[in-house]
Every structure is written in C-alpha cells, then in structure tokens.
KOLFI-464202 format. One line per 3 residues: number of its first residue (from 0); for each residue x, y, z of N, C-alpha, C. Coordinates in nm, 2 decimals, padded with zeros to 4 digits. Atoms other than C-alpha are relative to their C-alpha. Example, Ala and Ser with C-alpha at 12.3 -4.5 7.8 and 13.67 -1.06 7.14 Angstrom:
2
0	00.09 -00.12 00.00 01.23 -00.45 00.78 00.09 00.12 00.00  -00.09 -00.11 00.00 01.37 -00.11 00.71 -00.08 00.11 00.08
end
This chain:
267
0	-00.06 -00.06 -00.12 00.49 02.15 14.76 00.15 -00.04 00.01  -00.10 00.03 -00.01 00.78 01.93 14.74 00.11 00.09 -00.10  -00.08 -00.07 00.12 00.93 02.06 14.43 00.03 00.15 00.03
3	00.00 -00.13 -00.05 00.85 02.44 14.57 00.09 -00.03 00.10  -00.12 -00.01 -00.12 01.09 02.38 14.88 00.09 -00.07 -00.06  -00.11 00.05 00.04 01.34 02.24 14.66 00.09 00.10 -00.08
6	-00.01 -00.20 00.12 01.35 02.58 14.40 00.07 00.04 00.14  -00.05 -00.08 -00.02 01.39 02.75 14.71 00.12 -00.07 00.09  -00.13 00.02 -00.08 01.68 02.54 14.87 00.10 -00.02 -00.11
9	-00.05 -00.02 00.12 01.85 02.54 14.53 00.03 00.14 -00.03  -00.01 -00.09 00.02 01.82 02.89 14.47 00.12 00.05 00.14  -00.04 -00.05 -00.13 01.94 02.98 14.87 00.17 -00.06 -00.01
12	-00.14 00.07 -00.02 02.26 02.74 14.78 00.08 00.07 -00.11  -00.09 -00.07 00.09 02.33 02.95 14.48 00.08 00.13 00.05  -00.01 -00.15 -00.05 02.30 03.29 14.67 00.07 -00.02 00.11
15	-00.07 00.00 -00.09 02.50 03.15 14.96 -00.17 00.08 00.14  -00.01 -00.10 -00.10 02.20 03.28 15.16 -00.09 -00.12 00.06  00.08 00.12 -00.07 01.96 03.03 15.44 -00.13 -00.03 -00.07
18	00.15 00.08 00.01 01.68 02.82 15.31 -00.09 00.03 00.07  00.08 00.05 -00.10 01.38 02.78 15.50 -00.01 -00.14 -00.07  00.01 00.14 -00.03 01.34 02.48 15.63 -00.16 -00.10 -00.08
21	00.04 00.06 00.09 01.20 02.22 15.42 00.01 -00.17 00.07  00.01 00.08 00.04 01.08 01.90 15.38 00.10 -00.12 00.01  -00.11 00.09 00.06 01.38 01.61 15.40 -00.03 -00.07 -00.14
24	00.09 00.10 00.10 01.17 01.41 15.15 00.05 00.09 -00.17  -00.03 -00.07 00.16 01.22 01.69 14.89 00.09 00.02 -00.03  -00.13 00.03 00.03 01.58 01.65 14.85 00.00 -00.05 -00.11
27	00.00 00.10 00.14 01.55 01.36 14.63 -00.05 00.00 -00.13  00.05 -00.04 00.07 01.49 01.37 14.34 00.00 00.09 -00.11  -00.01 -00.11 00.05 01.58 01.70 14.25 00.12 00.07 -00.02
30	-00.13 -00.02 -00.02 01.90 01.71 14.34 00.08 -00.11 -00.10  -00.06 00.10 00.06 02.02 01.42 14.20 -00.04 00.03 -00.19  -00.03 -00.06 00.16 02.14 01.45 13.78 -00.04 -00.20 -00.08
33	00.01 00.12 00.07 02.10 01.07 13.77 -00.16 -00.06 00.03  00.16 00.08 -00.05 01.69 01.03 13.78 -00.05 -00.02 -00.17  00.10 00.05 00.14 01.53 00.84 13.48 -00.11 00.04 -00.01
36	00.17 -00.02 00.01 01.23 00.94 13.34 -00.11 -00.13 00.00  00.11 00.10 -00.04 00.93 00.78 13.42 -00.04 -00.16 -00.03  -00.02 00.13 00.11 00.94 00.55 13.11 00.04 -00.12 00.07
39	-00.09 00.09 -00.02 01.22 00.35 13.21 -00.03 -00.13 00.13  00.04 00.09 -00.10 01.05 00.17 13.55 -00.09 -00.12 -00.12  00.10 00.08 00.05 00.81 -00.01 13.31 00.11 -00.17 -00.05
42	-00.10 00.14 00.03 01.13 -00.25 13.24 -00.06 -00.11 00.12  00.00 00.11 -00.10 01.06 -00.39 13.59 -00.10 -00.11 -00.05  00.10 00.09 00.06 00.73 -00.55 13.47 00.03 -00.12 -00.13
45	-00.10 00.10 00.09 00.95 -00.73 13.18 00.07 -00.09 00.07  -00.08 00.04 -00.10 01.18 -00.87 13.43 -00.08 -00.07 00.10  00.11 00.12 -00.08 00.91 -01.03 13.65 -00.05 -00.12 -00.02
48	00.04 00.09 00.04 00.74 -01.14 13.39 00.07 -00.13 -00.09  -00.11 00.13 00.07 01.03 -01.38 13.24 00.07 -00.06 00.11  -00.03 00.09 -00.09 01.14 -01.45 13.56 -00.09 -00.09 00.09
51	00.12 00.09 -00.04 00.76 -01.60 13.67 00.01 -00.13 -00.13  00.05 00.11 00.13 00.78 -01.78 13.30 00.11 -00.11 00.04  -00.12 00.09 -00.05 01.12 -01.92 13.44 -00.03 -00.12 00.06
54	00.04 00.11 -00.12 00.98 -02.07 13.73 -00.12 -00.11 -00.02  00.11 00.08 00.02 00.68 -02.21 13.58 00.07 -00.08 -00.12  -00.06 00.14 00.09 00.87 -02.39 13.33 00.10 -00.09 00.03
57	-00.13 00.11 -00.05 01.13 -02.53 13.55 -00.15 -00.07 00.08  00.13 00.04 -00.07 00.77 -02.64 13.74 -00.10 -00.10 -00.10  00.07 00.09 00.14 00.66 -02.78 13.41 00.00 -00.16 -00.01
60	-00.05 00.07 00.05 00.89 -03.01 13.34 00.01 -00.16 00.11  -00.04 00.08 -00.05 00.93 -03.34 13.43 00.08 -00.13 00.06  -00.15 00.00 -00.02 01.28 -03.40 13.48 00.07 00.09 -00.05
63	-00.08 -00.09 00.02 01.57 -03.22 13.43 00.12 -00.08 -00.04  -00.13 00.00 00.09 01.86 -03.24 13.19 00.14 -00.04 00.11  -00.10 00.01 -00.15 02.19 -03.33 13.43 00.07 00.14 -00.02
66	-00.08 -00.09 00.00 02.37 -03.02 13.27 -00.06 00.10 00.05  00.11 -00.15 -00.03 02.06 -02.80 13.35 -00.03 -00.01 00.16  00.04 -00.01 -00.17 02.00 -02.96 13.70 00.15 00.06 00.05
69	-00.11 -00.06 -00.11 02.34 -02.85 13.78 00.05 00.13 00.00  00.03 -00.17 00.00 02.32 -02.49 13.64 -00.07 00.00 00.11  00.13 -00.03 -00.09 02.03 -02.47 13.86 00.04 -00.01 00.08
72	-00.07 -00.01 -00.17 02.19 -02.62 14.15 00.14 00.10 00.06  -00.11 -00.13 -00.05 02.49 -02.32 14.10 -00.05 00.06 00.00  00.08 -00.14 00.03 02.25 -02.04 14.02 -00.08 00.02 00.11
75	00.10 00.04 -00.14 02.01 -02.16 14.30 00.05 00.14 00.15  -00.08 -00.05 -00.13 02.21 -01.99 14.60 00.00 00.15 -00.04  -00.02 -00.11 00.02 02.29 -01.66 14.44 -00.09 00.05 -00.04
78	00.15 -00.05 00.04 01.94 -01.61 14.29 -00.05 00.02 00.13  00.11 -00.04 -00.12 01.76 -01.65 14.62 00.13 00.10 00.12  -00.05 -00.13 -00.09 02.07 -01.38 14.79 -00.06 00.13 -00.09
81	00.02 -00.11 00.06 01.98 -01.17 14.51 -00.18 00.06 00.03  00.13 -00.05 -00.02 01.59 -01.18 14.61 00.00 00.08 00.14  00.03 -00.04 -00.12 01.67 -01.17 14.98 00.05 00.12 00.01
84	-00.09 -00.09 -00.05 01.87 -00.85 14.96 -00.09 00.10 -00.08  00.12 -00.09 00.04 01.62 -00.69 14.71 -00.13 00.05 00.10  00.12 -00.05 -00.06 01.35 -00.73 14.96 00.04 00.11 00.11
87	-00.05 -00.08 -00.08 01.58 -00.57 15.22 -00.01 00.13 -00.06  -00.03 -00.14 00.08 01.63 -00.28 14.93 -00.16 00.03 00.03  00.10 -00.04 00.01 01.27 -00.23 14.95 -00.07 00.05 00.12
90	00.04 -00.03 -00.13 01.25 -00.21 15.34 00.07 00.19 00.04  -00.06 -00.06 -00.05 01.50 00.04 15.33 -00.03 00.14 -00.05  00.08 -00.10 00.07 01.30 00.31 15.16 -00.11 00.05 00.12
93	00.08 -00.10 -00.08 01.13 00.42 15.47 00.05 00.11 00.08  -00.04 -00.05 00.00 01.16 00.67 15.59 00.13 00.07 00.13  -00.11 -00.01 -00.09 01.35 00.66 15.89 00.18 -00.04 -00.04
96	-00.15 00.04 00.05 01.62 00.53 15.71 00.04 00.09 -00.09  00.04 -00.07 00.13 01.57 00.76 15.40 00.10 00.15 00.05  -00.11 -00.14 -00.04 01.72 01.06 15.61 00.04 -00.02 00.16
99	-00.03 00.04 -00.10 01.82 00.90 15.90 00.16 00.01 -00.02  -00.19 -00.03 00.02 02.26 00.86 15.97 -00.01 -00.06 -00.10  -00.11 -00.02 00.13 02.55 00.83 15.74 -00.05 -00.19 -00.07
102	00.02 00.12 00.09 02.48 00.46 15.73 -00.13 -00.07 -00.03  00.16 -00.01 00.06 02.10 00.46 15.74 -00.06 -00.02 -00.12  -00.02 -00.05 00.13 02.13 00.64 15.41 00.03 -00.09 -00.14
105	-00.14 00.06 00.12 02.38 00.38 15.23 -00.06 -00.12 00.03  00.04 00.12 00.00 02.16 00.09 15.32 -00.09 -00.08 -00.13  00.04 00.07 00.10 01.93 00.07 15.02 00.12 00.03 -00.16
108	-00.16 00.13 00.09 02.30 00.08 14.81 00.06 -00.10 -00.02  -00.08 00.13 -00.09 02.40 -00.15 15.00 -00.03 -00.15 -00.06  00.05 00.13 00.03 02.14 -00.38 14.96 -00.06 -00.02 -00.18
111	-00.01 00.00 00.14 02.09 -00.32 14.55 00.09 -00.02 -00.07  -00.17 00.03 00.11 02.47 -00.35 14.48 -00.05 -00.17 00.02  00.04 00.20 00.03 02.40 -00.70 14.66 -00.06 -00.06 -00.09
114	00.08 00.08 00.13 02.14 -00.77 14.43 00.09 -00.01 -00.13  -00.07 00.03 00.15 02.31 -00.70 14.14 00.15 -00.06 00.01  -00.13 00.14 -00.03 02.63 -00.89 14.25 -00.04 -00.10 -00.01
117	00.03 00.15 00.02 02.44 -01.18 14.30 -00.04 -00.05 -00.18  00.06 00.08 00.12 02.27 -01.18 13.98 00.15 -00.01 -00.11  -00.15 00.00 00.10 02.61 -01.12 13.79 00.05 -00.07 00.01
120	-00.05 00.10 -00.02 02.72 -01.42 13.93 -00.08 -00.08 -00.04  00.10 00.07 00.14 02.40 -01.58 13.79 00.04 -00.03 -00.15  00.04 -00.09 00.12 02.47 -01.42 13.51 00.13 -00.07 -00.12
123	-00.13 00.08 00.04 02.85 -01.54 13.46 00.01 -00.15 00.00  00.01 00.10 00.02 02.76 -01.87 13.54 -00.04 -00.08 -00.15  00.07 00.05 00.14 02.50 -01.95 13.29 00.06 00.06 -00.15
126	-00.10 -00.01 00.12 02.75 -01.79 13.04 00.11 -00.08 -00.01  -00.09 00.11 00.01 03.01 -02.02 13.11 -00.07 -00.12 -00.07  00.03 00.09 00.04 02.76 -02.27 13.02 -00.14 -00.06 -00.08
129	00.13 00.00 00.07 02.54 -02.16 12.79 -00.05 -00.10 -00.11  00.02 00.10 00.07 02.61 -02.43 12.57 -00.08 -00.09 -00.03  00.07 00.16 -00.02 02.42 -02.71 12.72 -00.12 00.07 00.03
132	00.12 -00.03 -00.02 02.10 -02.49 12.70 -00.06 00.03 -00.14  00.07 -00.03 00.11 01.86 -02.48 12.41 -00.04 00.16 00.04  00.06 -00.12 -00.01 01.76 -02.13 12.31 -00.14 00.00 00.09
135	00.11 -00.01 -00.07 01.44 -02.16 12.47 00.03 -00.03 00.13  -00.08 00.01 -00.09 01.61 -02.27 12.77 00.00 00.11 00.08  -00.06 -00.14 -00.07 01.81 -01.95 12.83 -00.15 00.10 -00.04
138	00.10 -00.10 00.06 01.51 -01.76 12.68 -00.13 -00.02 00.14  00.11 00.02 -00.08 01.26 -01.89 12.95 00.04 00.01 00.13  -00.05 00.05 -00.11 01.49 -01.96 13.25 00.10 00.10 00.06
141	-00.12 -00.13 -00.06 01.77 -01.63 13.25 00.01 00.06 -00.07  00.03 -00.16 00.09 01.70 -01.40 13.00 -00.09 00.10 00.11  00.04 -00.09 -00.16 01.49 -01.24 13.32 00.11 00.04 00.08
144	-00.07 00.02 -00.15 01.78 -01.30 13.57 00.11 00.09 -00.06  -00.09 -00.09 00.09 02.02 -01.10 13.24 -00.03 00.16 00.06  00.04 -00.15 -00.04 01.79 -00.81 13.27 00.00 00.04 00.12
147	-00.01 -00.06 -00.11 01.76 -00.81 13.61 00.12 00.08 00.04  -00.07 -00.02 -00.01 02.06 -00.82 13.65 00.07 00.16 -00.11  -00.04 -00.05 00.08 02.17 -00.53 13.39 -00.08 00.12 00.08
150	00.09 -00.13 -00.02 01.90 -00.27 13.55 00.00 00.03 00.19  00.00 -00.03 -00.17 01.96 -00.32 13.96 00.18 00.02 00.00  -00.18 -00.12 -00.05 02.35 -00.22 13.86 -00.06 00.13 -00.04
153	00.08 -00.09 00.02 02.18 00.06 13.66 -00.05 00.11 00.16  00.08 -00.09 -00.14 01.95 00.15 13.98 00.11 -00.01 00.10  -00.08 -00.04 -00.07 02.26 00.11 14.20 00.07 00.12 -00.01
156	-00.05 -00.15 00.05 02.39 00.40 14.03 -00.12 00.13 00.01  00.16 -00.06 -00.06 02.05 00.56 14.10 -00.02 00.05 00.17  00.03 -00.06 -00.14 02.07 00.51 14.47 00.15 00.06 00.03
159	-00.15 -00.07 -00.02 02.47 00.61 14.51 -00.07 00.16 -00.03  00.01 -00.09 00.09 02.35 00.93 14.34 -00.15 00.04 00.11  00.11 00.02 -00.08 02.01 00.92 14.54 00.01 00.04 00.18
162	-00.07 -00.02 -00.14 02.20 00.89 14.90 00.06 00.15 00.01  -00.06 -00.10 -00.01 02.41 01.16 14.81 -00.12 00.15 -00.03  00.12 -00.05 -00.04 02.12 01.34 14.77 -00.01 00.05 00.10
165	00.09 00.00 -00.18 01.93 01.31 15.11 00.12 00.01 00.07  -00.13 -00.04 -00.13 02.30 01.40 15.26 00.03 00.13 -00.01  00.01 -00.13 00.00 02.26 01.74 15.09 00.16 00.04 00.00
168	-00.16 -00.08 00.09 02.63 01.76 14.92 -00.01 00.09 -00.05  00.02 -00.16 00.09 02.70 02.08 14.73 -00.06 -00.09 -00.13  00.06 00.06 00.15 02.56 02.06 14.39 00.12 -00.04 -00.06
171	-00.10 00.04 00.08 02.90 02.06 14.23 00.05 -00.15 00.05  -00.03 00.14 00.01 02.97 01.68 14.39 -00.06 -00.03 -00.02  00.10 00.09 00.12 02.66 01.58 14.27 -00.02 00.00 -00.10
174	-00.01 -00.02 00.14 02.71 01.70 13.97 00.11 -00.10 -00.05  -00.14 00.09 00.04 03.05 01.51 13.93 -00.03 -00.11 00.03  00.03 00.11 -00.02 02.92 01.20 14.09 -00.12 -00.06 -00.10
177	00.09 00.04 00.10 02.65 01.19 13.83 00.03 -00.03 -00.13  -00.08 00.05 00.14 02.89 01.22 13.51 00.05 -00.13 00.05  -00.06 00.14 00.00 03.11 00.95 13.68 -00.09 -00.11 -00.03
180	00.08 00.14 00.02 02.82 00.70 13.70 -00.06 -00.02 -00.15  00.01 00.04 00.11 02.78 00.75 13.37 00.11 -00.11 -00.07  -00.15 00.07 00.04 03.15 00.61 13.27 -00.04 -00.17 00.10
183	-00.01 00.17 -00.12 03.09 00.31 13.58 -00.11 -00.06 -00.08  00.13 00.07 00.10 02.78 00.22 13.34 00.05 -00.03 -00.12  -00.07 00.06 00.11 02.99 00.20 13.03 00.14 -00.09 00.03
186	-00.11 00.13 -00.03 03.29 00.02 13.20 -00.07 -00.13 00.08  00.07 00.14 00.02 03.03 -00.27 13.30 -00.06 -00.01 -00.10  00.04 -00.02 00.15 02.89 -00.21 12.95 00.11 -00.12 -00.06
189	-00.10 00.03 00.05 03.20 -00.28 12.81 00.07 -00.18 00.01  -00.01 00.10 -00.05 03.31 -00.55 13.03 -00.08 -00.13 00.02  00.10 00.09 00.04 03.04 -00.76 12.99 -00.03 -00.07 -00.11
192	00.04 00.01 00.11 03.00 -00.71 12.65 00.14 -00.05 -00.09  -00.14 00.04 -00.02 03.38 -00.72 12.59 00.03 -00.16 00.01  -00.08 00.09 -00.08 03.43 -00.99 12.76 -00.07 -00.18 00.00
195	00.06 00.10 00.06 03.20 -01.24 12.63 -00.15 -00.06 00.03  00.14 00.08 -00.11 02.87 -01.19 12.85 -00.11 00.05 -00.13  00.19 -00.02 00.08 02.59 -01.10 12.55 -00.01 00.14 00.00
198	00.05 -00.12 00.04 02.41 -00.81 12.46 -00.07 00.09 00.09  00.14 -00.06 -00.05 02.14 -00.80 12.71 00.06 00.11 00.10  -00.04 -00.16 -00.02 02.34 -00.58 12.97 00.02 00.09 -00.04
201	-00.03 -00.16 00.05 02.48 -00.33 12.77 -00.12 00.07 -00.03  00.17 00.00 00.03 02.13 -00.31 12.61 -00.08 00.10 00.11  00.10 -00.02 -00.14 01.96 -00.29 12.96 00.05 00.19 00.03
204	-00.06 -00.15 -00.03 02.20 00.03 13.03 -00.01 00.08 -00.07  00.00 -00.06 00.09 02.18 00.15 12.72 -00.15 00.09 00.02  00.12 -00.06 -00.05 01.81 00.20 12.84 00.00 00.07 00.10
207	00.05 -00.08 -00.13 01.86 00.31 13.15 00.08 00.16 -00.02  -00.08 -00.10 00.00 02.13 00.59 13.06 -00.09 00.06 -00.13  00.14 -00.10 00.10 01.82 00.72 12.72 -00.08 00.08 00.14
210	00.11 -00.02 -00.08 01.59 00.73 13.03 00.08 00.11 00.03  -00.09 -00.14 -00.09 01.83 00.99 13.25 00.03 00.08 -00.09  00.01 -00.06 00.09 01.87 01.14 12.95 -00.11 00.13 -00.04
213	00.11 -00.06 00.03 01.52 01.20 12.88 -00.05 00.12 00.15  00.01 -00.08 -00.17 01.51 01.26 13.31 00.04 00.19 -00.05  -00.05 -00.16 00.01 01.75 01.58 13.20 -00.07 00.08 -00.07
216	00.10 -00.13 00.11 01.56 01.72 12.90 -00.14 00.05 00.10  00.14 -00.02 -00.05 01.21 01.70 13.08 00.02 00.12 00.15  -00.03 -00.05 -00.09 01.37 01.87 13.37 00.10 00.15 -00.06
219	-00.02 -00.16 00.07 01.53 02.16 13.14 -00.08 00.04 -00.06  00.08 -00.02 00.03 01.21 02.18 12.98 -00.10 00.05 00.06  00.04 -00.06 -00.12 01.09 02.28 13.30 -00.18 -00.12 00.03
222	00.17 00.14 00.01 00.82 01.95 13.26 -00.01 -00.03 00.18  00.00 00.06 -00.08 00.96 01.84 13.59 00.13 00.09 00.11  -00.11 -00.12 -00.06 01.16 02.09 13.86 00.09 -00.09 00.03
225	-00.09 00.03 -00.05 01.49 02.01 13.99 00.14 00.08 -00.01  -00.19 -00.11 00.04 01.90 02.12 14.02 -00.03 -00.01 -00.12  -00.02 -00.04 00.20 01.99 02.23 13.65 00.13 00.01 00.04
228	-00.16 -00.02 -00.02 02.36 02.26 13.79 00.02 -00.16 -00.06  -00.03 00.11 00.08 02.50 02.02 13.51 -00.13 -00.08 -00.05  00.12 00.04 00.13 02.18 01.91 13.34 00.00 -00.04 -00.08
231	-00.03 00.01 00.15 02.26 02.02 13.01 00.10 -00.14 -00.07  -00.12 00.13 00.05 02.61 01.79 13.02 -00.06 -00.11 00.03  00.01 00.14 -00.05 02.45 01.53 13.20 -00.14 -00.07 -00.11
234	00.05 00.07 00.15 02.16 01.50 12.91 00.11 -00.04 -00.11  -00.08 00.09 00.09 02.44 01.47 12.68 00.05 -00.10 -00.04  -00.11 00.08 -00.03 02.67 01.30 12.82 -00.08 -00.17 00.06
237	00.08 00.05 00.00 02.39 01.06 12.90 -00.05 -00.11 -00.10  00.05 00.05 00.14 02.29 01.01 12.55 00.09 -00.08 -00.07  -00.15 00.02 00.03 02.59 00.98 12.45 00.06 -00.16 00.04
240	-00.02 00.12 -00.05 02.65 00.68 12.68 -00.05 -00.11 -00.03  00.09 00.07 00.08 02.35 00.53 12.57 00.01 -00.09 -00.11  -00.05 00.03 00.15 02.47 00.50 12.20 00.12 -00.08 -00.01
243	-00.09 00.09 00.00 02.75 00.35 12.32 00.05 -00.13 00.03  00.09 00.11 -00.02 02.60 00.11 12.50 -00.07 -00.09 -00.08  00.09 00.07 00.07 02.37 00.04 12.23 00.12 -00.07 -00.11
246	-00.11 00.03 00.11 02.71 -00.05 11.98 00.07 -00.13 00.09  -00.05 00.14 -00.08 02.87 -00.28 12.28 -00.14 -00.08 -00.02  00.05 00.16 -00.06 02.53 -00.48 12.31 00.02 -00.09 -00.15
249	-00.01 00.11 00.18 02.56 -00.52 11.87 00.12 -00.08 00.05  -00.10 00.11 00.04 02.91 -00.62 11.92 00.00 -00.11 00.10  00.03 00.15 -00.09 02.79 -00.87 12.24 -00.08 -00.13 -00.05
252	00.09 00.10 00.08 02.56 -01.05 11.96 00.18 -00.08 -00.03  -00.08 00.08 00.02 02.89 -01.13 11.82 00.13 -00.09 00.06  -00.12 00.07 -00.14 03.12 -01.21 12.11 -00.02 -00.04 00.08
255	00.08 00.14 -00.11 02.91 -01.44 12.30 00.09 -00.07 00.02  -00.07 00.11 -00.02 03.14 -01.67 12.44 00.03 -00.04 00.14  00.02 00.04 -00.13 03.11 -01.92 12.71 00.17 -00.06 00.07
258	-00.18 -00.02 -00.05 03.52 -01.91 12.76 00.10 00.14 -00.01  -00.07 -00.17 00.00 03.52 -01.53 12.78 00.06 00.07 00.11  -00.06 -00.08 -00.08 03.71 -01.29 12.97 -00.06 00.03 00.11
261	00.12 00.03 -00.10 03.36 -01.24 13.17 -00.01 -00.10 00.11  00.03 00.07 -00.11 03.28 -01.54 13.31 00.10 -00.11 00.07  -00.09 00.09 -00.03 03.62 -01.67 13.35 00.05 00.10 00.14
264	-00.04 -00.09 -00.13 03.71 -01.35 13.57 -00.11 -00.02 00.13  00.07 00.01 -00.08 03.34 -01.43 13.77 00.02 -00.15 00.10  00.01 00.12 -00.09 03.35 -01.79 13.86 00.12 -00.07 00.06
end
C-alpha cells in the first residue's frame, strides 16, 4: 500500500498535477537514492558481536596493562556518548518525530552524526596508540568500535538523505543530495585511510556504498518500487565509489600509522 501511494505521488510530481493524499510513512524510502539493500544491515550483528567480545575480555582479565588502562580510561567517555546518543537515535524513529517539524525530522541525524563523532574519536585515539596493543588486543577490544564507527557515518548519510525525504524536496535535490553523499563517503574514506587510520573504514563504506548500489539496481529492476529520478547514476556512481573505497582500505593496510595525519588532526 505504501509503495502504491508513493508511484502515485511520484508520478503526480512529474505531471505537475495533485497527489492524493497519502500516507507520511511512505515517503521514505522511496524517495530517497541513498537506501541500501537489505544485505548490508546484517553488518550490525558483526559490530555487536566484537563489541560484546570486547567487553567480556576487558571482564576477563585480571589486570590491566598501564598503556591499555589508559587507552581505556580516554576511550571510556566517548564510547559511552557514542552509546547514549545511539539510543536517542533509536528513540527518534517514532513517529511523531518521523514527520513531525523541521527539527523533529533532523533529530535522528543529529543523534547518529553524534554517534559516529564519538566513535571517530575512539577511533583516532587508539590509532595514535596502537602500538602498545597486541594484535589480539585491538582485534578483541576496537576492531568493533572501527566498524562501528565506519557504518553510523555511513547511516548518517542514510538519514541526511532519509530527512530530506519525509520533508518532501523536489526529486531533483534529492537526487543531488544523494550523489554528494557519495563524495562525503569518499572524502572520509580517504581521510582516514590517507591519513593513517587503517583499512577498516574505507572497507566499512566501501560496503555500505556496493549495498546502495545494489539498493539502485533492485529498484530499476522494479524488485523494489521507488523514485528512479537519478537511479541509473546513482547505481553507478555508487559502485564506483565502492571500488574506490575498496583501493583506499588496500592502501590503509599500508599506511597504518600511529603518527598520521588522522589522529594527529583528531586528538
């Protein structure tokens, strides 16, 4: 039903002529050029589960290293903003807020940029000092808090794109707001990767920009209805980004460094 009152407010916007009235709910979704295919959520279950292994092995142990207790005691603070502001992101999915005012709208942005600010400061930290961690270390304790971090900037580009949506812009800004977030995903690609932070973000985006990708095809394929105003470019240009993504996270294997441009510009 949803999808049917979206055809016809799609169609009515091409013909310049009135909709019937519809649904708010079915905006989303359909409008928007930046929606992943289904696939791509299944990351979150990755990301939980290395951030539960985290905690049960800092729970393990029975003491702590002095370089690792004081990682811990910087990362501490910004991890638990990044949970508190997630859970807000999750409140803010209802629906009074969902199509409620201008700033109603911009609250689960709001509260997802935070998350992924916090964790990037996580994220820059324990790159400054990834030294004093055995692989297994970072493998048990922030290889979670990496991805997290790499897939809630991701989904902030999700909800920007999402908002504008449920505010019912022409298609042609959402069409342009959807290539740009492609570029804002390779210039934290880049920068990250560039700059001495690892592989795992570019990586992470590199998945989330295949997924929107795949979003487009399945949605020209007519698998899944929605706008098709810029589609075509936005699968390419998608893919595209992906691939480019996937070459920054190779060259972040090699330009690891805990005196990089990254986490000297974060901390």
């Amino acid at each position: 039903r949803l999808d049917g009152e979206l055809a016809q407010q799609i169609a009515a916007e091409k013909t310049g002529t009135k909709a019937p009235k519809r649904s708010p709910l079915a905006v989303n979704g359909g409008r928007t050029l930046v929606a992943p295919a289904p696939w791509a959520f299944a990351i979150w279950g990755a990301i939980y589960m290395l951030e539960t292994a985290g905690v049960l092995y800092i729970a393990s142990l029975t003491s702590l290293a002095p370089a690792l207790a004081d990682l811990l005691q910087d990362t501490a603070p910004y991890f638990f903003l990044a949970c508190s502001a997630q859970a807000l992101w999750c409140c803010s999915f209802r629906s009074k807020y969902v199509t409620g005012s201008l700033l109603a709208r911009s609250l689960s942005t709001i509260y997802l940029v935070s998350t992924s600010a916090s964790l990037s400061k996580v994220h820059a930290l324990v790159t400054a000092k990834r030294a004093s961690l055995t692989r297994l270390q970072f493998a048990l304790m922030f290889f979670g808090t990496s991805l997290h971090f790499g897939w809630t900037a991701a989904a902030s580009l999700v909800n920007v794109n999402g908002a504008l949506a449920y505010s019912e812009v022409s298609l042609n800004l959402q069409k342009n707001v959807g290539f740009a977030s492609v570029f804002v995903a390779l210039a934290l690609a880049g920068g990250v990767s560039l700059g001495g932070g690892g592989p795992t973000v570019p990586l992470v985006l590199a998945w989330a920009l295949k997924a929107v990708s795949d979003g487009m095809k399945q949605r020209l394929e007519g698998a899944r209805q929605g706008n098709l105003v810029g589609a075509q470019t936005m699968k390419a240009l998608s893919l595209t980004g992906s691939a480019v993504c996937l070459a920054l996270g190779a060259c972040g294997f090699f330009l690891s460094s805990d005196s990089g441009a990254w986490s000297r510009a974060w901390i």
